[in-house]
Backbone as ProteinMPNN parsed JSONL, in Angstrom:
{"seq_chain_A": "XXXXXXXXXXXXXXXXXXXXXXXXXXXXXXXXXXXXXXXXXXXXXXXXXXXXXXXXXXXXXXXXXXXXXXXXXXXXXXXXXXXXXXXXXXXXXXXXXXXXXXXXXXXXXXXXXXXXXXXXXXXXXXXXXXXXXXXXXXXXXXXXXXXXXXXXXXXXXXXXXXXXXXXXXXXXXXXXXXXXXXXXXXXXXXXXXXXX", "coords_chain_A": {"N_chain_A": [[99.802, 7.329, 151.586], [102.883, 5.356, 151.329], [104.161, 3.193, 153.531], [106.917, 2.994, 153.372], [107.839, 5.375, 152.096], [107.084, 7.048, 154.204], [108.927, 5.894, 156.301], [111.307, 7.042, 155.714], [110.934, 10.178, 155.206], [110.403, 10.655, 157.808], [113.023, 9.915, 159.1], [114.051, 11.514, 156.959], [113.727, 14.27, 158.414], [114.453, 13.74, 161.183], [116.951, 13.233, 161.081], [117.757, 16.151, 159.796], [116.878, 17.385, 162.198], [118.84, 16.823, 164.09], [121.145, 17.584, 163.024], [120.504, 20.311, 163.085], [120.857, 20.771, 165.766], [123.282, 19.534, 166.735], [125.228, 20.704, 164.409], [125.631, 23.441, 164.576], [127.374, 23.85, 167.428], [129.609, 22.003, 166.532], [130.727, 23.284, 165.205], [131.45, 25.347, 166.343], [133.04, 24.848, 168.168], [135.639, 24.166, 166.487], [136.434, 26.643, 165.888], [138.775, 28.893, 167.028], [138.79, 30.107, 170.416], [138.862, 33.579, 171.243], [141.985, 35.135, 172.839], [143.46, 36.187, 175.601], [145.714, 38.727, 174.945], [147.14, 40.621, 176.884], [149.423, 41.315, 179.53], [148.89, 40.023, 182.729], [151.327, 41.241, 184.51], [152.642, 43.564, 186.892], [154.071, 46.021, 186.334], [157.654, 46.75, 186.628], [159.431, 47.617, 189.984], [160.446, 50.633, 191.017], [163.687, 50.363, 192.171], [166.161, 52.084, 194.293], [169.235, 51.31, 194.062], [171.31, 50.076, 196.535], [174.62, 50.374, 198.044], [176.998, 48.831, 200.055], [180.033, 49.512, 202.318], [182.619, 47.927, 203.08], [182.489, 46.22, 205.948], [184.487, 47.229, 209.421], [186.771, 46.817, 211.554], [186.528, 47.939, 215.042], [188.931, 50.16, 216.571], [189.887, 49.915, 219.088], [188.938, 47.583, 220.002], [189.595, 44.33, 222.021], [190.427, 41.026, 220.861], [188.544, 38.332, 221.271], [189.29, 35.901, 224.327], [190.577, 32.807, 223.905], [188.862, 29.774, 223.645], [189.094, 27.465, 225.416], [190.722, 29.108, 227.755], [189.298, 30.559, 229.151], [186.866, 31.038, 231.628], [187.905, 30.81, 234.055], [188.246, 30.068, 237.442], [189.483, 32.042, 240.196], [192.378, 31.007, 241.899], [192.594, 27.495, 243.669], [192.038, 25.522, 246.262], [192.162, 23.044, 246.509], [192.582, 19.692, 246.571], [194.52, 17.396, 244.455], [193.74, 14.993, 242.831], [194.821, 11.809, 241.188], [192.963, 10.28, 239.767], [189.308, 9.575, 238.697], [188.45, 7.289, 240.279], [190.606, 8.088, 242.738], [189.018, 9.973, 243.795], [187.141, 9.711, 245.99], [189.084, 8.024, 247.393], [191.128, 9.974, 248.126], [192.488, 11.554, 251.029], [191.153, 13.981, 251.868], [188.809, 13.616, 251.221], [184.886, 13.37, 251.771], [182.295, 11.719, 253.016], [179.737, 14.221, 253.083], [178.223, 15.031, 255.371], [175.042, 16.827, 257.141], [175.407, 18.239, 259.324], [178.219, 19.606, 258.214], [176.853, 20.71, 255.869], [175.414, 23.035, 256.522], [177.269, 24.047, 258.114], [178.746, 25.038, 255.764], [177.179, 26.323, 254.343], [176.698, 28.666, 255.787], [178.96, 30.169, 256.568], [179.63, 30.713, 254.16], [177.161, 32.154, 253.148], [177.629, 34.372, 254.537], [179.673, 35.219, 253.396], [178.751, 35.901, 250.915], [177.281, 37.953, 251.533], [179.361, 40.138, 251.382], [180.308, 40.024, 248.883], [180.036, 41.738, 245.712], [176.555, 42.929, 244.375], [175.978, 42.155, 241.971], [177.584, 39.48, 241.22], [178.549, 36.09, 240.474], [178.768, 32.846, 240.518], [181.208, 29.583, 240.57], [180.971, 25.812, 241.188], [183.243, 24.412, 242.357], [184.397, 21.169, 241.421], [185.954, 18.812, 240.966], [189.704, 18.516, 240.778], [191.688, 17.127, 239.003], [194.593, 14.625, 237.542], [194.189, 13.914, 235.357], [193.455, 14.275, 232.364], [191.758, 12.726, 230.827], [190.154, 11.544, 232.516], [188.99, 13.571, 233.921], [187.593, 14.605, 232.038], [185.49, 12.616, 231.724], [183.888, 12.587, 234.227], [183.147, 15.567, 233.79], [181.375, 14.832, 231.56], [179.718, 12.793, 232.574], [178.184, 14.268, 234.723], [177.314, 16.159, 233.073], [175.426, 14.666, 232.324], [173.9, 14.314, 233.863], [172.604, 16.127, 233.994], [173.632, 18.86, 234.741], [175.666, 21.776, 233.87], [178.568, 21.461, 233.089], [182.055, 21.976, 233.012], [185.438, 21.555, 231.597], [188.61, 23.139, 232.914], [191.901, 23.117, 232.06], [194.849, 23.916, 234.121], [198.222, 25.252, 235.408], [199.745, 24.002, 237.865], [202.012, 24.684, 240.368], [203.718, 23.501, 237.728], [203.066, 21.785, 236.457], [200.542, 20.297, 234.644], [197.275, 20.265, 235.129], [193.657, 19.54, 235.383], [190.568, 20.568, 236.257], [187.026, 20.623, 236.925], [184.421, 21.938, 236.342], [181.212, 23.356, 237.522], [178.568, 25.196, 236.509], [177.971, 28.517, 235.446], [176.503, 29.946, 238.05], [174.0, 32.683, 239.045], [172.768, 32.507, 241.549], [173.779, 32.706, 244.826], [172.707, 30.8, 246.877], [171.81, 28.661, 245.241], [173.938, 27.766, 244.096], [175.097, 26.666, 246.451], [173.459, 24.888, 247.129], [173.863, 22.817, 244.818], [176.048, 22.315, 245.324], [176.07, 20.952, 247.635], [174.789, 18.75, 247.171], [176.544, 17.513, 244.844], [179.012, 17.151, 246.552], [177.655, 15.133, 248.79], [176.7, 12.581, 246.873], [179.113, 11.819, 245.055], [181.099, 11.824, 247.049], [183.168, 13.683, 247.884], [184.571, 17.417, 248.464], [183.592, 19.764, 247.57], [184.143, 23.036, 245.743], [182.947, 26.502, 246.12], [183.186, 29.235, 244.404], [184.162, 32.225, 243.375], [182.889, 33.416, 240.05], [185.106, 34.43, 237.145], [184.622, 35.413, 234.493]], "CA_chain_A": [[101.233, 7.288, 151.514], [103.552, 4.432, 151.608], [104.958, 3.039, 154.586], [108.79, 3.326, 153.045], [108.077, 6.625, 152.4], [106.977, 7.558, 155.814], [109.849, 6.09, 157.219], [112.01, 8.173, 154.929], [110.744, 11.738, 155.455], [110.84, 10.392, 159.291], [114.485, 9.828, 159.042], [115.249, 13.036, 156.807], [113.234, 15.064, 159.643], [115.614, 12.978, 162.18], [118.486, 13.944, 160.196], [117.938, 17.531, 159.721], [116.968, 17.788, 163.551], [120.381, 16.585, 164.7], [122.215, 18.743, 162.152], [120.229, 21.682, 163.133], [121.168, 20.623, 167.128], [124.739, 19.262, 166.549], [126.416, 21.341, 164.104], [126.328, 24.799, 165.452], [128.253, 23.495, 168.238], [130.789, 21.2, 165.897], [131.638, 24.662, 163.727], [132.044, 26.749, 167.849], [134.619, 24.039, 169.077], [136.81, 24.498, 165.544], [136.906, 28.091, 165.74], [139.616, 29.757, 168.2], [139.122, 31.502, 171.47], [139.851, 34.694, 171.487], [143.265, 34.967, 173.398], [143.589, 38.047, 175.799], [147.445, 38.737, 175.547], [147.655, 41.678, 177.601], [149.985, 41.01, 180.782], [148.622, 40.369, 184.161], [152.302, 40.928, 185.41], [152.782, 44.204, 187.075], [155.451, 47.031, 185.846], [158.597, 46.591, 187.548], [158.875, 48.846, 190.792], [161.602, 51.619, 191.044], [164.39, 50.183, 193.28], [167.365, 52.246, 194.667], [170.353, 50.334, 194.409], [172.284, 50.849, 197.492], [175.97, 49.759, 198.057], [177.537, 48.946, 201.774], [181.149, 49.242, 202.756], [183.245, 46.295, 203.989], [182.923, 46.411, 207.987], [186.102, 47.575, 209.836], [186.739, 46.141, 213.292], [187.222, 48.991, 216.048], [191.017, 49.736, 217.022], [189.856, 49.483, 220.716], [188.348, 46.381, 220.915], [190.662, 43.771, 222.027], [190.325, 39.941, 220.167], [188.196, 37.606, 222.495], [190.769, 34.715, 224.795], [190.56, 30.737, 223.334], [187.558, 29.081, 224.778], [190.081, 26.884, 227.146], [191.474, 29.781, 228.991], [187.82, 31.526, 229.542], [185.929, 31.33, 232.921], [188.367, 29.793, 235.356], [188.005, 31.005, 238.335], [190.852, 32.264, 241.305], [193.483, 29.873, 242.41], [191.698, 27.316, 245.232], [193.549, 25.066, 247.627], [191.404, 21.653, 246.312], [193.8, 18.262, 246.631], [194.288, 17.267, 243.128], [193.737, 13.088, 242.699], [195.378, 11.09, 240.431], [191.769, 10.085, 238.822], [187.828, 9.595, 239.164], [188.909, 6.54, 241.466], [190.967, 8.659, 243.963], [188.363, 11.094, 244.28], [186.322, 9.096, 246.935], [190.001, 7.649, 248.528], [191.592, 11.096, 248.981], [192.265, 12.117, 252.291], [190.203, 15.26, 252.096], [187.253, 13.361, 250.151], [184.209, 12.594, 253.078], [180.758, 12.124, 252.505], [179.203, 15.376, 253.756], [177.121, 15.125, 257.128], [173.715, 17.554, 257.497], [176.107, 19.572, 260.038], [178.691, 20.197, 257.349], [176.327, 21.642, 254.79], [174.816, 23.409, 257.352], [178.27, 24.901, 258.424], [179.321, 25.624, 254.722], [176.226, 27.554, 253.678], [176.739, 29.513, 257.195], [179.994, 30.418, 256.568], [179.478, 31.296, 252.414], [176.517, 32.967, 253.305], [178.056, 35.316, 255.488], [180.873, 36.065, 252.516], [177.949, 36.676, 249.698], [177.021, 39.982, 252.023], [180.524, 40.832, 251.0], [180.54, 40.202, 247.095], [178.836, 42.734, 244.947], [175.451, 42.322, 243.903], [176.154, 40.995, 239.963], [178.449, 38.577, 241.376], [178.551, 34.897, 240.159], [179.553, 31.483, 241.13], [180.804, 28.435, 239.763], [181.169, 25.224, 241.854], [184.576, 23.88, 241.671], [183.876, 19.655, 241.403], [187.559, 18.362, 241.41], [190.814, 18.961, 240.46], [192.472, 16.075, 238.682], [195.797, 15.2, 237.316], [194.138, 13.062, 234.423], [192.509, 15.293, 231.385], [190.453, 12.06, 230.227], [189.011, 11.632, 233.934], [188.414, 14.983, 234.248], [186.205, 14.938, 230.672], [184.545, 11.73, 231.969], [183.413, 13.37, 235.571], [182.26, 16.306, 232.958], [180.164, 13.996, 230.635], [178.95, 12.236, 233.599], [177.697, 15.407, 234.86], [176.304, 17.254, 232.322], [174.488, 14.063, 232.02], [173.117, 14.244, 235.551], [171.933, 17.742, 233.874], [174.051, 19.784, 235.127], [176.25, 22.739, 233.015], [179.887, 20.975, 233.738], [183.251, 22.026, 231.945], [186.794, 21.364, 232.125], [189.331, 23.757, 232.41], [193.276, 23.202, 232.465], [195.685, 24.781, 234.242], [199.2, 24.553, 235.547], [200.031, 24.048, 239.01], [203.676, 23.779, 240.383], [204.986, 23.07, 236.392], [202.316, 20.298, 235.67], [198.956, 20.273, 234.228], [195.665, 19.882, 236.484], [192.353, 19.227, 235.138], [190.014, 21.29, 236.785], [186.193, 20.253, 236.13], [183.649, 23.118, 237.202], [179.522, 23.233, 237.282], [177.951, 26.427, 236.695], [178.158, 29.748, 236.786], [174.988, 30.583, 239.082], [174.043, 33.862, 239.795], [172.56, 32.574, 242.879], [174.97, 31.788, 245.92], [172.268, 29.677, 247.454], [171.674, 27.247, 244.32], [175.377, 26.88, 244.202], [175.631, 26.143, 247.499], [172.658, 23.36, 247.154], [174.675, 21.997, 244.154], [177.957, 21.744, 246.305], [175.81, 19.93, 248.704], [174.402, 17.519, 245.889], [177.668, 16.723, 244.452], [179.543, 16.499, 247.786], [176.954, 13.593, 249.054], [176.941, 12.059, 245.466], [180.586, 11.903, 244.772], [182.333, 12.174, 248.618], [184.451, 15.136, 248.013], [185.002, 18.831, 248.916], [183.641, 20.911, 246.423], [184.652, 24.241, 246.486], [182.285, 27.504, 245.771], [184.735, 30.115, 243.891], [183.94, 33.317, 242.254], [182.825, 33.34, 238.652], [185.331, 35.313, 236.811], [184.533, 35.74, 232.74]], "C_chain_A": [[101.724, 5.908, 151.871], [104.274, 4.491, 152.365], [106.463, 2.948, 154.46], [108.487, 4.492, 152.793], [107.559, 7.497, 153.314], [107.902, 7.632, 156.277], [111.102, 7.093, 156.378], [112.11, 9.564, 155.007], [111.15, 11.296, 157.145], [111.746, 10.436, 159.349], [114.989, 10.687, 158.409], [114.897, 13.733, 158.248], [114.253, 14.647, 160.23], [116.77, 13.584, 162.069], [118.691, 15.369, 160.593], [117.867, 18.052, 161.407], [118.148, 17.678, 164.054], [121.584, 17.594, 163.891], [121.833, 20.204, 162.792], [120.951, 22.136, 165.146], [122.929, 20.839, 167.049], [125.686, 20.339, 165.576], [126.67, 22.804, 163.974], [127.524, 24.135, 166.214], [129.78, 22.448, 167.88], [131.453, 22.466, 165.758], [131.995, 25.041, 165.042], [133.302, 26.213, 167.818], [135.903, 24.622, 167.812], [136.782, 26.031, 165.629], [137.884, 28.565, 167.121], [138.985, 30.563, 168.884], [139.735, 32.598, 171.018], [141.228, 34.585, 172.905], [143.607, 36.32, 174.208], [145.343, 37.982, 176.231], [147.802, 40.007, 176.218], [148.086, 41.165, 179.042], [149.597, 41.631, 182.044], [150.298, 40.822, 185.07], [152.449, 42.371, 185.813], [153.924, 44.864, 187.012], [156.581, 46.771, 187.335], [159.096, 47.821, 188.797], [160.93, 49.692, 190.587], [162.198, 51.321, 192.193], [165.705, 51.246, 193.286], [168.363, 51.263, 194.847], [171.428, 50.964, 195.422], [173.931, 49.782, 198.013], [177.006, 49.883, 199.568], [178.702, 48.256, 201.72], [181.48, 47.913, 204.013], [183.213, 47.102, 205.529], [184.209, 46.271, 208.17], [185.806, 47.426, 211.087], [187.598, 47.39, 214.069], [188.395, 48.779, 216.477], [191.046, 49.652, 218.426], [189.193, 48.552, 221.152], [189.36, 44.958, 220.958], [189.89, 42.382, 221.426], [189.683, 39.037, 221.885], [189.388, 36.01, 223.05], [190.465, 33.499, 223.727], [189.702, 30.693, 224.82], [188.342, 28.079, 225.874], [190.785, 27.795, 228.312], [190.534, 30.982, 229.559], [187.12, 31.071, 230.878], [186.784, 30.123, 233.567], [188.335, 30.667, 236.699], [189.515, 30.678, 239.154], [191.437, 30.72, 241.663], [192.75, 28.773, 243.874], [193.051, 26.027, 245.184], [192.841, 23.041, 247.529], [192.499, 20.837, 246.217], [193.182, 18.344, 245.242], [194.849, 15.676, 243.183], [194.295, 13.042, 241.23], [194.0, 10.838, 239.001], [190.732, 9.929, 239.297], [187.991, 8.59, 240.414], [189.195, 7.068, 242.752], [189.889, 9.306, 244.278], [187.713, 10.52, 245.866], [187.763, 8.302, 247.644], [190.672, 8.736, 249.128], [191.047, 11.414, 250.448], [191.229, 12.899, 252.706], [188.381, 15.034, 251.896], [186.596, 12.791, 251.419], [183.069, 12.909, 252.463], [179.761, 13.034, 253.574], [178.511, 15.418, 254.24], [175.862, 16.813, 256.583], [174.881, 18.751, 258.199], [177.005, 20.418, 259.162], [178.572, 20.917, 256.123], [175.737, 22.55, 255.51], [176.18, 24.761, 257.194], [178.782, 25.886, 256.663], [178.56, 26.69, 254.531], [175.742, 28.878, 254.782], [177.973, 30.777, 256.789], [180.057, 31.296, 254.574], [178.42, 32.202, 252.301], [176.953, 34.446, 253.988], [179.301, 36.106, 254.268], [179.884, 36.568, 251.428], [177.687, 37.671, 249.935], [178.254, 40.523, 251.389], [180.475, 40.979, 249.747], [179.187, 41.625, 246.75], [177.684, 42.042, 244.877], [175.68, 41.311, 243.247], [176.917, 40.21, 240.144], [177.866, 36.923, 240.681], [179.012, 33.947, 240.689], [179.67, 30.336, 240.195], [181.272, 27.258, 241.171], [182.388, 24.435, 240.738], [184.632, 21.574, 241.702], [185.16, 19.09, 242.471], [188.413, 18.259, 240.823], [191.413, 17.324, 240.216], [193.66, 16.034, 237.526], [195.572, 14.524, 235.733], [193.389, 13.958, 233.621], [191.681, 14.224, 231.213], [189.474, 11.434, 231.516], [188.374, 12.546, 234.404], [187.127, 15.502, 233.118], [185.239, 13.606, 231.479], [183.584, 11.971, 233.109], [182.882, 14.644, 234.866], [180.833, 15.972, 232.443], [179.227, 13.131, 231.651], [177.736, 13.425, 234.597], [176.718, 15.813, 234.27], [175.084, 15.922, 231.753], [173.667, 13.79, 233.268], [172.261, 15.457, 235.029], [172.16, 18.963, 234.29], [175.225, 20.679, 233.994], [178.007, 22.349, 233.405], [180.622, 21.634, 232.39], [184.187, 22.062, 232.516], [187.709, 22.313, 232.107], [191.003, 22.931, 233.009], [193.969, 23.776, 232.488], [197.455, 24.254, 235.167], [199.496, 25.251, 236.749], [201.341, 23.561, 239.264], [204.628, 23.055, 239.237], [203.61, 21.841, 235.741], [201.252, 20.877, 235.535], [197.76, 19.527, 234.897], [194.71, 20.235, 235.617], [191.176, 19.458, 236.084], [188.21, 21.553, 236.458], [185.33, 21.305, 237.215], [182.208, 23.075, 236.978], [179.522, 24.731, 237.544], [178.336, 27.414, 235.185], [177.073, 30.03, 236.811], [174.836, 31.817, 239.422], [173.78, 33.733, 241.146], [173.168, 31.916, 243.558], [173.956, 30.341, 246.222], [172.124, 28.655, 246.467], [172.94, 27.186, 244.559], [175.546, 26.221, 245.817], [174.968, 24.69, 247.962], [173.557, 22.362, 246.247], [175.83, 21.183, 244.707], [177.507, 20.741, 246.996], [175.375, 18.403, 248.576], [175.54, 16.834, 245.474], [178.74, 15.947, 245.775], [179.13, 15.317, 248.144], [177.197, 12.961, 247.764], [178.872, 11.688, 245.19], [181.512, 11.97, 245.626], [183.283, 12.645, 248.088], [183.738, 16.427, 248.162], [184.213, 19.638, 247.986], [183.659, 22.366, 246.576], [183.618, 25.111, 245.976], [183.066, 28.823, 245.431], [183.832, 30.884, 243.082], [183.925, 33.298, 240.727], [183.596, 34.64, 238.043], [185.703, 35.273, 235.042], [185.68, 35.993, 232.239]], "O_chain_A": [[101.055, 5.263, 152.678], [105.109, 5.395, 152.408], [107.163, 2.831, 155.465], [109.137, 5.104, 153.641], [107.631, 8.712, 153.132], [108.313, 8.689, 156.757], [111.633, 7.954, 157.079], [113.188, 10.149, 154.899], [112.229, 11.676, 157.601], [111.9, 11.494, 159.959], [116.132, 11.037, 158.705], [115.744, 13.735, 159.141], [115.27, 15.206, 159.822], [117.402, 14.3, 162.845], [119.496, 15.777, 161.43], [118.619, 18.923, 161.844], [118.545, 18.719, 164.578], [122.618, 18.12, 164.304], [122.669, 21.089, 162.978], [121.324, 23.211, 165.615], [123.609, 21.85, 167.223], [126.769, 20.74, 166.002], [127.643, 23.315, 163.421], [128.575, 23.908, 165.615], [130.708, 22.213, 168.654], [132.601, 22.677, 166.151], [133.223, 25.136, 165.053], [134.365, 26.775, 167.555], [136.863, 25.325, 168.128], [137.772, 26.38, 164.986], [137.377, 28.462, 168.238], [138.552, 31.616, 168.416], [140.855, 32.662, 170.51], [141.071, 33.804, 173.844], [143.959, 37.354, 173.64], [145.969, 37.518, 177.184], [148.946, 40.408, 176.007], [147.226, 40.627, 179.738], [149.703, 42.778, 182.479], [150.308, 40.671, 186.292], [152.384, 42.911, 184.709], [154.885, 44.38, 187.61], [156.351, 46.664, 188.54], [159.095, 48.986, 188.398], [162.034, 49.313, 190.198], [161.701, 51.718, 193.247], [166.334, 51.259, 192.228], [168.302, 50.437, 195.758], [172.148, 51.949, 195.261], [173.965, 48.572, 198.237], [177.585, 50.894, 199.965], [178.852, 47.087, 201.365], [181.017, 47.367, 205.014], [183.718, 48.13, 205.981], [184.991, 45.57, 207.527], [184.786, 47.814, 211.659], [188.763, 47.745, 213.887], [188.929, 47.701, 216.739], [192.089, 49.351, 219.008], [188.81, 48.44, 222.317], [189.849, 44.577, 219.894], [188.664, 42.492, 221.45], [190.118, 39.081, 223.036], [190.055, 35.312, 222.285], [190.041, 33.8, 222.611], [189.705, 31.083, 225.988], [188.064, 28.068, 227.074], [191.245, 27.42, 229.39], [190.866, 31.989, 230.185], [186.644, 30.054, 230.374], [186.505, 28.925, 233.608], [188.412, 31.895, 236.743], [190.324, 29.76, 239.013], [190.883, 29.621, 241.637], [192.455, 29.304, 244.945], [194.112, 25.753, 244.623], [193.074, 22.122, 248.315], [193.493, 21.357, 245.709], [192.149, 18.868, 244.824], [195.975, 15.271, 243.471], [194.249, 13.917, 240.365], [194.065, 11.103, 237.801], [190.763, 10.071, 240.519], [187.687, 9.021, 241.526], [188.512, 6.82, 243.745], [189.73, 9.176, 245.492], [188.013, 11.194, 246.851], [187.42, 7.858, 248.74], [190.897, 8.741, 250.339], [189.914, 11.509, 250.921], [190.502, 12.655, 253.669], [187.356, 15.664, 252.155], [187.199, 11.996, 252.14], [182.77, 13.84, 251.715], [179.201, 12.616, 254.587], [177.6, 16.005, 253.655], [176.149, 17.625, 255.703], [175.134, 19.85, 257.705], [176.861, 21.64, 259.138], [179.431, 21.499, 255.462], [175.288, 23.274, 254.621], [176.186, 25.826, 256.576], [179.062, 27.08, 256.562], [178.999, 27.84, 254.521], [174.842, 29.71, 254.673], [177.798, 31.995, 256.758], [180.576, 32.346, 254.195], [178.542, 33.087, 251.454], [176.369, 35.498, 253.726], [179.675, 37.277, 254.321], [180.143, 37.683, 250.976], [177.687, 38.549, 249.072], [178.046, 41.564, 250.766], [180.598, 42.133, 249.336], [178.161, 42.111, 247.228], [177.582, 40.854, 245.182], [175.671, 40.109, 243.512], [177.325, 39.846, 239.042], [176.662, 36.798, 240.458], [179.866, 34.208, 241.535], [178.846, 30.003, 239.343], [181.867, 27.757, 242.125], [182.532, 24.109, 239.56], [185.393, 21.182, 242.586], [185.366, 18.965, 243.678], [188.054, 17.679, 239.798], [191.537, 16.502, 241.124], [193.828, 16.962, 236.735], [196.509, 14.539, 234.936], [192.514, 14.534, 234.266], [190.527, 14.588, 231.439], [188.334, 10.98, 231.415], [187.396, 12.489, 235.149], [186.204, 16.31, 233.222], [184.098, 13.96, 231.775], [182.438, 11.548, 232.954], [181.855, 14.964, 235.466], [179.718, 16.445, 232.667], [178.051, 12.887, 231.38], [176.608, 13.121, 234.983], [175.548, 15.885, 234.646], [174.137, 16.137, 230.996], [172.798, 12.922, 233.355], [171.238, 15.749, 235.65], [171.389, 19.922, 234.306], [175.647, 19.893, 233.146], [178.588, 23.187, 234.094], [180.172, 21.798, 231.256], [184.259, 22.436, 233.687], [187.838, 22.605, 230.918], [191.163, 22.349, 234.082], [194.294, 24.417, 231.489], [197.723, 23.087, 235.449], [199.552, 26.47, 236.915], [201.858, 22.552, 238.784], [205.661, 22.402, 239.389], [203.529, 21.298, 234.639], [200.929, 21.876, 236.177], [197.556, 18.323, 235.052], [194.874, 21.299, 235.02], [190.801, 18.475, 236.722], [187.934, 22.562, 235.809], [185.489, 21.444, 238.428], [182.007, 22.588, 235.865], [180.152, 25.364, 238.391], [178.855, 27.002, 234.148], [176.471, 30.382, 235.796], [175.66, 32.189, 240.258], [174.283, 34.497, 241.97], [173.337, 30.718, 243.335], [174.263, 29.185, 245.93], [172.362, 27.541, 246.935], [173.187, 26.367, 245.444], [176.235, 25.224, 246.038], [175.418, 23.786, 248.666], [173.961, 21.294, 246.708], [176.3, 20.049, 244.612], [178.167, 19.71, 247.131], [175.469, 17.403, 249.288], [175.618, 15.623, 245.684], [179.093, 14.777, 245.924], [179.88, 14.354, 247.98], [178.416, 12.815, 247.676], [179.152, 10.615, 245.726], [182.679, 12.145, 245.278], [184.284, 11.983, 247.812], [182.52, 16.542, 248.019], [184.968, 20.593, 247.802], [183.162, 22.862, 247.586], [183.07, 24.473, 245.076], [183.569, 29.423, 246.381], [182.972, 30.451, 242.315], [185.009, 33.156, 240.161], [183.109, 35.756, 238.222], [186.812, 35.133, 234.528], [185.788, 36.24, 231.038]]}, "name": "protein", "num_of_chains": 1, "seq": "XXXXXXXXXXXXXXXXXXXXXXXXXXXXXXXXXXXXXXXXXXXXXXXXXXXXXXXXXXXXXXXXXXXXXXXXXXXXXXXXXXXXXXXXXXXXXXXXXXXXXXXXXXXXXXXXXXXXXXXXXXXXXXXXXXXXXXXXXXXXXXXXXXXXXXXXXXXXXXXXXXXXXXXXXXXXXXXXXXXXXXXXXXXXXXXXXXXX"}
């Protein structure tokens, strides 16, 4: 045989091997998947539709106060300064001795036997005649970390600014507080019934 027609049958062979390899798998790819169109989505479930009347507000419950005229407590007998300034020149204002916390929490102790149990307290700070000294002695406060708020009320025709910490269930923390702010701030602070 001749060496051109060696390589010839060699190269059909070649040929036909790759056809016999390759084009099954040409003709698979062009033919379509089957397609399964039956839905994975599950039948829709049987809901009751249920229908709820507008809410009606009980005829015996009375409307809650305005958040400014909520937890002030009883009438107290505190000097009322001009502003954060006076507080520490008022007459009444002293920086509170060991004996005088001593005496207070003697004397307040002896009235908590009297209150009910569920009783409360708020500590009364100080009574001023300025509303934006009375928010600033607030914000100063509640940035010490303590629960401060202002209330105003009207004494003798005028308006007093009335800045309060609390309300504690326990006498004795209030009465540590009083003793905290007193030193801190030289004034009076009063310990007054929490009344909601």
């Amino acid at each position: 045989m001749k060496d051109g027609l060696k390589q010839r049958l060699v190269g059909a062979f070649v040929l036909a091997a790759v056809a016999v390899i390759f084009l099954p798998s040409l003709l698979r790819e062009q033919q379509p998947e089957p397609v399964d169109t039956r839905t994975q989505i599950p039948d829709r479930p049987a809901i009751e539709s249920m229908s709820f009347s507008v809410p009606e507000q009980p005829q015996d419950i009375e409307p809650a106060p305005a958040p400014e005229t909520m937890f002030v407590p009883e009438e107290s007998s505190q000097p009322v300064a001009e502003s954060l300034d006076d507080l520490s020149e008022s007459p009444s204002a002293r920086e509170t001795t060991e004996s005088e916390v001593e005496r207070a929490v003697s004397s307040t102790s002896s009235a908590a036997g009297e209150a009910p149990e569920r009783a409360a307290w708020v500590i009364q700070v100080a009574s001023l005649r300025s509303a934006d000294s009375a928010n600033q002695l607030r914000d100063r406060l509640q940035n010490q970390g303590y629960k401060a708020y202002v209330r105003t009320v009207s004494v003798n025709g005028s308006d007093v600014s009335r800045v309060y910490i609390g309300p504690k269930l326990d006498r004795t923390a209030a009465e540590g507080i009083k003793a905290d702010i007193d030193r801190e701030l030289h004034v009076d602070a009063l310990i007054l019934r929490f009344q909601p």
